[in-house]
N, C-alpha and C positions, 0 to 999 in steps of 0.2 A: 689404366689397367688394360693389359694384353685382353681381348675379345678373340675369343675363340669359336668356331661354325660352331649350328645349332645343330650338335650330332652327338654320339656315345661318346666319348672318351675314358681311358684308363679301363677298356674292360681287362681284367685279367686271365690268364693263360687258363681255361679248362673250369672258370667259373660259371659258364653258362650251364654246363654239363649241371655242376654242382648246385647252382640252383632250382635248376630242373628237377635234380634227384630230390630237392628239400621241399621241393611244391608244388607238387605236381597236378594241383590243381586250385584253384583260387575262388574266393566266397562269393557264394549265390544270394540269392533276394533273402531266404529263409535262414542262411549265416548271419546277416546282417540284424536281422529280426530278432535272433537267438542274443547276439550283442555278446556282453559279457557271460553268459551260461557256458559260452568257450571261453574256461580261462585258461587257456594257454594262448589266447591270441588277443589282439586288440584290431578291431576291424574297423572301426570310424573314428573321427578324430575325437569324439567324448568319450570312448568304447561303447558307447550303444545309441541307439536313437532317442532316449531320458535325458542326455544331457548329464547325467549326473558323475560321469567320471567315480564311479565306486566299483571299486573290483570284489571280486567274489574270493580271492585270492586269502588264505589265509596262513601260510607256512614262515613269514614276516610278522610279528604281533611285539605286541608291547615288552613281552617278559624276553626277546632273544633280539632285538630290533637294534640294541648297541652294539649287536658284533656284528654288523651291515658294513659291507668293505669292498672297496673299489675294484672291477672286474677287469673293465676296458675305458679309453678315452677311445675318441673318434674326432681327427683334429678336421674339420672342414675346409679351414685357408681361407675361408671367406672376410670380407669386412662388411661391418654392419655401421657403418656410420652413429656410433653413439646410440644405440637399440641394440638391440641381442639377436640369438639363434632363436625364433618363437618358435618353432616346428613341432608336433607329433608324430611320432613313427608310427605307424603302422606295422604290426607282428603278424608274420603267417606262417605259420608251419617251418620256425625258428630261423625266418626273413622279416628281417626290418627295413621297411622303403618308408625314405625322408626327404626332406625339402628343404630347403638353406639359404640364405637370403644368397640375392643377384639371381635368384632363378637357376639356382643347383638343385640338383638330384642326386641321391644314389640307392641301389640296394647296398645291406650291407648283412653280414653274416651274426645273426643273433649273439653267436658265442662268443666271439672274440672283435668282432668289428671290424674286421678283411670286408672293403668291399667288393661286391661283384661286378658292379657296372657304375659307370656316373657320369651325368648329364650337365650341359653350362647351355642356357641359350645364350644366343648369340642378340642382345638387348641395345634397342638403338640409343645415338648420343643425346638421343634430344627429348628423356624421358621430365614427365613433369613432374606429378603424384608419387614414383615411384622411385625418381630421384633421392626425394626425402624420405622416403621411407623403405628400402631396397630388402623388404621380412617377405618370406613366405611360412605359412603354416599348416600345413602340410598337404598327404595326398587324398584323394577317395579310393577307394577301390572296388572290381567287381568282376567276378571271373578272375583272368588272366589282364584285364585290364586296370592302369593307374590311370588319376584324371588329375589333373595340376591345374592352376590358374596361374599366370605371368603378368611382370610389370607392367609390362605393355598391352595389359587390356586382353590376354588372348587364353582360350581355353584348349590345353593338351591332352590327348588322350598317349599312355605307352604300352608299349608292352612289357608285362610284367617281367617276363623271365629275361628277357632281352634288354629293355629301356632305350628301346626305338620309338618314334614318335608315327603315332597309326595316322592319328589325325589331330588337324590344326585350326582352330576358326576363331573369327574375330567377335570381341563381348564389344567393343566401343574403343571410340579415336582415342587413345592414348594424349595427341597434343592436344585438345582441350583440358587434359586433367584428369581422367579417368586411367586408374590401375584395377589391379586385384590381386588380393595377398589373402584370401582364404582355402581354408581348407573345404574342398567340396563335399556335398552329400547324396551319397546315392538312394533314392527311395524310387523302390520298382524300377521300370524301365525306363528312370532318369537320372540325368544328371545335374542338381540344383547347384546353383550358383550366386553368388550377390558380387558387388563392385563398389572398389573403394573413390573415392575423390570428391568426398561433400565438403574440402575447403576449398574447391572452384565454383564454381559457375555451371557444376552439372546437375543431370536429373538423374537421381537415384532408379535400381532397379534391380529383382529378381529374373533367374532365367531359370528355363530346366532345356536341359539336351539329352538326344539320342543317344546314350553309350557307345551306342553301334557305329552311325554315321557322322554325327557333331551335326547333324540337324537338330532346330533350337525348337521346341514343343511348343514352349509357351513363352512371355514374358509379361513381368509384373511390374510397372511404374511406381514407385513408392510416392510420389507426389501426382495428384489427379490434372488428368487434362482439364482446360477450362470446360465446364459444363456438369462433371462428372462430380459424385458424389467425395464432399469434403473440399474443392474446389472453390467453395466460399470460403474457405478459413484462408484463403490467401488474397490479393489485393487483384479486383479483376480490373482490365483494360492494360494491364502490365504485361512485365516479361518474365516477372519472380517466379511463375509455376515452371518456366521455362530450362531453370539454372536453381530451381529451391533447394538442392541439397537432398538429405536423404539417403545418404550410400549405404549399403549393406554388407559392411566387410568381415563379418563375424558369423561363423557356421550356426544352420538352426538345427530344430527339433521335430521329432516326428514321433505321433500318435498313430500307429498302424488300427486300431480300435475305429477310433473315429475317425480315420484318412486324413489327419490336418497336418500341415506344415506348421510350423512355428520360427517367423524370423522376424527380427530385430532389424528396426531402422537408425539412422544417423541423424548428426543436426542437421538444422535447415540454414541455411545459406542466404547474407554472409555470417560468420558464427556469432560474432559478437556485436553487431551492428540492427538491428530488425528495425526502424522505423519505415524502411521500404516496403517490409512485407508485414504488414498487420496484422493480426489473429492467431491465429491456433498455428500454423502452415502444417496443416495432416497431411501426410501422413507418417511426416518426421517423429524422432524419438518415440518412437510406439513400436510396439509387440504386434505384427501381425498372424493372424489364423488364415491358411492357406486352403482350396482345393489343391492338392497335386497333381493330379491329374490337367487341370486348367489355367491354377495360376487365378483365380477366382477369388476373392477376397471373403472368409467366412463372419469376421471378428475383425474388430481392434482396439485396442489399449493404449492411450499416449500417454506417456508417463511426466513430461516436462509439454507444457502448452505455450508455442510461441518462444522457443529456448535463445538465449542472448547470451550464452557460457561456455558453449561448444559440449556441452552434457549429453552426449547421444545417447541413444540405447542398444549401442552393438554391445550384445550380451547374450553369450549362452542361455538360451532358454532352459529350464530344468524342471521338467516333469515325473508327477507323485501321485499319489492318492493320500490324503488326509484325513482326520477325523476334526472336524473343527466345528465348533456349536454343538457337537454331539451328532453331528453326523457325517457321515464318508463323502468325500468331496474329489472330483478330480482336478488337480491343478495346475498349472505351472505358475514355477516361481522364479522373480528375477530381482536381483539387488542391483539397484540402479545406480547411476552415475551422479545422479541428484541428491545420493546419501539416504534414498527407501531404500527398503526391504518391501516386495510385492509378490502377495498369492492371489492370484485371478482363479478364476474358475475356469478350466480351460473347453469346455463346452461353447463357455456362452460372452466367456471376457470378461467377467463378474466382476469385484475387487471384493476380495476376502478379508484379507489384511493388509495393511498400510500401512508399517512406522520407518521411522530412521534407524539406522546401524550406524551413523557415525555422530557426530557433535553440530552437524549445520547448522548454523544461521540463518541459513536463506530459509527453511521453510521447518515447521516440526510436528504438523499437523496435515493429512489432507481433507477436502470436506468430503460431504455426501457422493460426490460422483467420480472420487480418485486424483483429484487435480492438488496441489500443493498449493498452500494458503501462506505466501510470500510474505517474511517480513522484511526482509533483505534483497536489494538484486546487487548487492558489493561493486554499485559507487560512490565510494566514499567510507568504505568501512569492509573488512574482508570476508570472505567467503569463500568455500570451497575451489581450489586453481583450476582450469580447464583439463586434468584430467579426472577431476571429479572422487567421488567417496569411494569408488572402486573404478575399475576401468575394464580392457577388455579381456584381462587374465581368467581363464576360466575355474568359476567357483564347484565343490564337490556335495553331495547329497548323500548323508546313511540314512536308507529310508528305515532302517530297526531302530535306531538313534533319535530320529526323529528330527536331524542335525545337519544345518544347511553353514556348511563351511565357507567363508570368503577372506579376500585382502583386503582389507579397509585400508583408507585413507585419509588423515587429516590433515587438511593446508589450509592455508590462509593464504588471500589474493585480492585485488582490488583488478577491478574492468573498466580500458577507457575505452568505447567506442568509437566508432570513427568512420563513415561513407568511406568503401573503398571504390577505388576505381575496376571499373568491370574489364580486364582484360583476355581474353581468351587462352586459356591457357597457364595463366598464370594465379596462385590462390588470392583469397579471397576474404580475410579474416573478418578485416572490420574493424581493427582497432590491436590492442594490445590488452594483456593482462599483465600486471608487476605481482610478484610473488614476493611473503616475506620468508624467505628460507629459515629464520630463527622461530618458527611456528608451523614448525612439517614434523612429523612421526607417522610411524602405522601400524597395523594389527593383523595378526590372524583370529578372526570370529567367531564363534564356532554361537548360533540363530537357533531358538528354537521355532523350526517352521511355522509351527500351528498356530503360534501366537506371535512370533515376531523378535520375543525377549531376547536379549542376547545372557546364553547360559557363561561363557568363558569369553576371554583373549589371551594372546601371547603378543605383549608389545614388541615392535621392533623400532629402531633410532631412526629410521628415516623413512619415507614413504616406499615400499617394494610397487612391485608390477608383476611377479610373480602369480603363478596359479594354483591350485590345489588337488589332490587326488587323496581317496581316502579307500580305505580295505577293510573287509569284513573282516579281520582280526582285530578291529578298533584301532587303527593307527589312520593318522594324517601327515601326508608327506607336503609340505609347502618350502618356501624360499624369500629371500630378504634381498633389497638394495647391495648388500655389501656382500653377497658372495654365497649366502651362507644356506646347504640346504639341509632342512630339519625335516624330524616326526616326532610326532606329537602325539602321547595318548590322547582318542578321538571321546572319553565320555569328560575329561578335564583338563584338558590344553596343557597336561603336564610335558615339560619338554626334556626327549628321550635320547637324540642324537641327532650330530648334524654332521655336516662334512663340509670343506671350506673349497667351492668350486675354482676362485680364482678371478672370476667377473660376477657383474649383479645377471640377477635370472630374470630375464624381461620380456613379459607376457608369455612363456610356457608355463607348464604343467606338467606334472610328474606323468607316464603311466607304466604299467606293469601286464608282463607277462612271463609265462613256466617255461620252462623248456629245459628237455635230460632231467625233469624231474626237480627242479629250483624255481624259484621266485624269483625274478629281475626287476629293478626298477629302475629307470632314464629319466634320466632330464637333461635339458637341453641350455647352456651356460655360456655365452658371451659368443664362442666362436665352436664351441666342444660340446660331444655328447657323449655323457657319463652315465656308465652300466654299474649300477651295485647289486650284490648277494650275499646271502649267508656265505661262509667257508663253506665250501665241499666237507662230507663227510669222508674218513677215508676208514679202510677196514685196519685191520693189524700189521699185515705186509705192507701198509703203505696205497694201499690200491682204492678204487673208491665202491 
C-alpha cells in the first residue's frame, strides 16, 4: 500500500470557506453535558455521556420508518482486513467528522457527503496490535478541536475547520504491542483515553490530556504495581503484573453529578493460558469508577475473576436511574462478554442485578458478591467462543421503555491452553480455541433493565458484531452478519425495515442527526458510510 505524508490531502477548492460558514463554532463543556437535548447534533461517540445511544429524535417512528431511503454512500477506499468500518461520526452544525480504519480522517458535508478535508497518517511498517486489527472508532471533539487516537500508540489533536494536526504525543511503544483504536472522551478540561494490546505482554492504562497542549494530566494503570492495592490477586515475585493485560480500548461514561468516570478493562494476559498468573488478576475485566480530575480509583466491579477465555469488559458503560426493590437507584449497566446482564449501583459498585442474556454454560448463577459460579470452563465440552455473548458493539438504553437493547451471541467452542512463549512484541494468547461453526446464531435483545428478564428478540442466522441505536419514537436501528441493516419497533422487536448494505456491520452503531429540518441516520458498513431519510416533502410546483 502507497503510504502517503502525515498531512491534509484532497482538501477541496473553496471547502474550507464552506465549512467555516457551516461552523462557526464548535461544542463547549456544557454542549457536551447537554448531549443529546441538541438533536440536531451528535457530540460524543455514544451521543451523550449516559452511554446510552438514545436520541431524542422523533420525525423517523414506526408508522412511516418503511419509507426510509438511501441519501448518500461515502466510499472510504479503505481495507479493513476482514473487520469493518467501526467508526461514529460526529454531527455539528450539519458537519460530520469521521475516522476510518489505517488512520483516515475526513470532514464531510452532512447533506450529501462531498468531503471537505481528509487525512492518512503516514503509519510505520513494523506495526504490531494494529496490524491485526487497522479500525478506528472515531473522534472527540471540543471547540474547534478534534482528538483521534492512531495505531501506532499516539494521540492527535486537529483542527476542526482545517484538519491540520495542532499536536502530537506519544500514549506507548507501539513495537511491544500496544495501539489505540478508540474513540476519545472529552470531560472538562481533558482528554481521556484508554489503549489497546492486552493480547501482548502489556500493561493496561487510562490517560487524560490537556486539549490545549497534549500534556498528559494524569494516568491510570489498570493492573496494580506490586504493593498496591489489588496487587495480591496476582502472583508476587513474578513479572505477570508487568505484562498482565488489561487494555482499555472501548470509550467510557461520565456522571457530571457525582464527577465519575466509568471505563471498562480487558483480559488479563496470556488470554487463554492463566496457571502463571493465579488469582483474580484485578484489575482486568472490571468496570472501573474514576476521579477525573486525578485518575484516582473510586470503585470496582470485576465481572469475570482470573478470565481464561479472552472475555474482557471493554463495554460501553451505560448509565440510568431505576426504580428497583421499590426504590430509585442510580446505576450503570453493562452486558458482559461472559453472557451477564449487570446493574451496579454506580455510587458505590453494588450488584443489583446479575442474570444471563444468552444460553451459557459456563456459569447461570452469580453468588453473594457478583462473581459467576462456574460449571464449565469449556475443556472438553463448549462454551461461549472468545468473543463472547456480546462484544464490543455498542448496546442502546430507552430510559421511558425501561429497555436495554443488545447483540447477543451464541457460540459454541472448546479451549486448549497452552504456555506461550513471552516475546516482545509479539501476541500472546496462550493456546487456541476450535469453534463449532454448525452451533453459532444471534439476537437482538431487547432486557428488561430492572429486572434483567429479557422481554423480546429478533433472531438472526449467524452471530452479528453490530451495535444499536434507539429513538424516542420507539424505533431500534441495529445490523446482522450478512449485510442487513434493520428497525425494529422498540416496545416488541417487531421487524419494520431493512436495507441490504453490501458487507456485514462490524462493531458500529447507528446514530442520528436533523439537519434543513430531517432526520438522518448512518451507519457505517464494510468500507462505506450510508446516509438514510424520509423523502423530502415537496409543495405542488415541485419545490420543497
Amino acid at each position: 500500500m502507497t503510504r502517503l505524508p502525515a498531512l491534509i490531502v484532497g482538501l477541496l477548492s473553496g471547502a474550507a470557506v464552506a465549512l467555516a460558514q457551516q461552523s462557526p463554532s464548535g461544542p463547549t463543556t456544557a454542549d457536551l453535558l447537554a448531549g443529546l437535548s441538541h438533536a440536531e447534533r451528535w457530540v460524543t461517540f455514544s451521543g451523550d455521556y449516559t452511554g446510552r445511544r438514545h436520541s431524542p429524535l422523533t420525525e423517523i417512528s414506526p408508522a412511516n420508518v418503511h419509507r426510509l431511503a438511501a441519501q448518500w454512500t461515502f466510499q472510504t477506499g479503505t481495507m479493513t482486513r476482514g473487520r469493518g468500518f467501526e467508526t461514529t461520526p460526529l454531527a455539528w452544525d450539519g458537519v460530520l467528522y469521521v475516522t476510518g480504519s489505517n488512520n483516515f480522517a475526513w470532514a464531510l458535508d452532512g447533506r450529501t457527503g462531498r468531503p471537505f478535508w481528509q487525512y492518512r497518517r503516514d503509519l510505520p511498517n513494523d506495526l504490531t496490535y494494529g496490524a491485526s486489527a487497522p479500525v478506528n472508532r472515531g473522534f472527540a471533539m471540543l471547540g474547534d478541536r478534534l482528538f483521534m487516537v492512531t495505531l501506532d500508540a499516539h494521540l492527535l489533536a486537529f483542527d476542526r475547520l482545517t484538519g491540520s494536526v495542532l499536536w502530537d504525543v506519544v500514549l506507548a511503544d507501539y513495537k511491544v504491542g500496544y495501539a489505540a483504536t478508540l474513540a476519545p472522551l472529552v470531560v472538562g478540561n481533558k482528554v481521556i483515553v484508554g489503549i489497546s494490546g492486552g493480547e501482548y505482554a502489556t500493561r493496561g492504562f487510562i490517560d487524560a490530556y490537556d486539549p490545549g497542549t497534549g500534556a498528559r494530566v494524569w494516568r491510570h494503570y489498570t493492573v496494580p504495581a506490586p504493593g498496591e492495592p489489588g496487587s495480591d490477586s496476582w502472583p508476587q515475585g513474578t513479572d505477570a503484573i508487568a505484562r498482565g493485560g488489561g487494555a482499555t480500548w472501548m470509550t467510557g461514561s461520565y456522571d457530571p453529578a457525582l464527577d465519575t468516570l466509568y471505563w471498562a478493562t480487558g483480559n488479563p494476559n496470556p488470554d487463554y493460558y492463566g496457571d502463571e498468573r493465579k488469582g483474580d488478576n484485578l484489575y482486568t475485566n472490571s468496570l472501573l469508577a474514576l476521579d477525573p480530575s486525578t485518575g484516582a480509583r473510586k470503585w470496582h466491579f470485576q465481572f469475570t475473576p482470573h478470565d481464561t477465555h479472552d472475555w474482557d469488559a471493554n463495554h460501553v458503560p451505560v448509565l440510568a436511574d431505576l426504580t428497583i426493590g421499590g426504590a430509585r437507584r442510580q446505576v450503570v449497566m453493562v452486558a458482559n462478554r461472559n453472557g451477564f446482564f449487570y446493574v451496579l449501583d454506580r455510587t458505590n459498585g453494588q450488584l443489583l442485578v446479575g442474570k444471563p442474556f444468552t444460553a451459557t454454560p459456563w456459569a447461570r448463577e452469580l453468588d453473594a458478591r457478583g462473581r459467576p459460579i462456574v460449571l464449565n470452563d469449556g475443556q472438553g465440552s463448549c462454551i461461549p467462543d472468545q468473543w463472547g455473548g456480546t462484544n464490543f458493539m455498542p448496546p442502546s438504553f430507552d430510559s421511558v421503555r425501561g429497555l436495554f437493547f443488545v447483540t447477543a451471541r451464541e457460540t459454541c467452542a472448546t479451549y486448549l491452553p497452552q504456555a506461550p512463549k513471552l516475546v516482545p512484541g509479539e501476541s500472546t494468547f496462550g493456546g487456541v480455541v476450535k469453534r463449532d461453526p454448525d452451533k453459532a446464531s444471534g439476537a437482538l435483545r431487547a432486557i428488561d433493565a430492572a429486572t434483567g428478564e429479557r422481554r423480546w428478540e429478533f433472531a438472526y442466522p449467524s452471530p452479528s458484531m453490530a451495535g444499536v441505536l434507539s429513538t424516542a419514537s420507539g424505533l431500534v436501528f441495529a445490523g446482522d452478519n450478512e449485510g442487513n441493516f434493520m428497525a425494529f419497533e422498540s416496545n416488541t422487536g417487531k421487524h419494520l425495515w431493512h436495507y441490504q448494505t453490501g458487507s456485514p456491520i462490524w462493531g458500529a452503531a447507528a446514530m442520528t442527526y436533523r439537519l434543513d429540518g430531517r432526520q438522518h441516520v448512518l451507519i457505517a458498513s464494510g468500507t462505506t458510510l450510508l446516509a438514510f431519510a424520509l423523502p423530502a416533502e415537496r409543495g405542488p410546483a415541485g419545490g420543497r
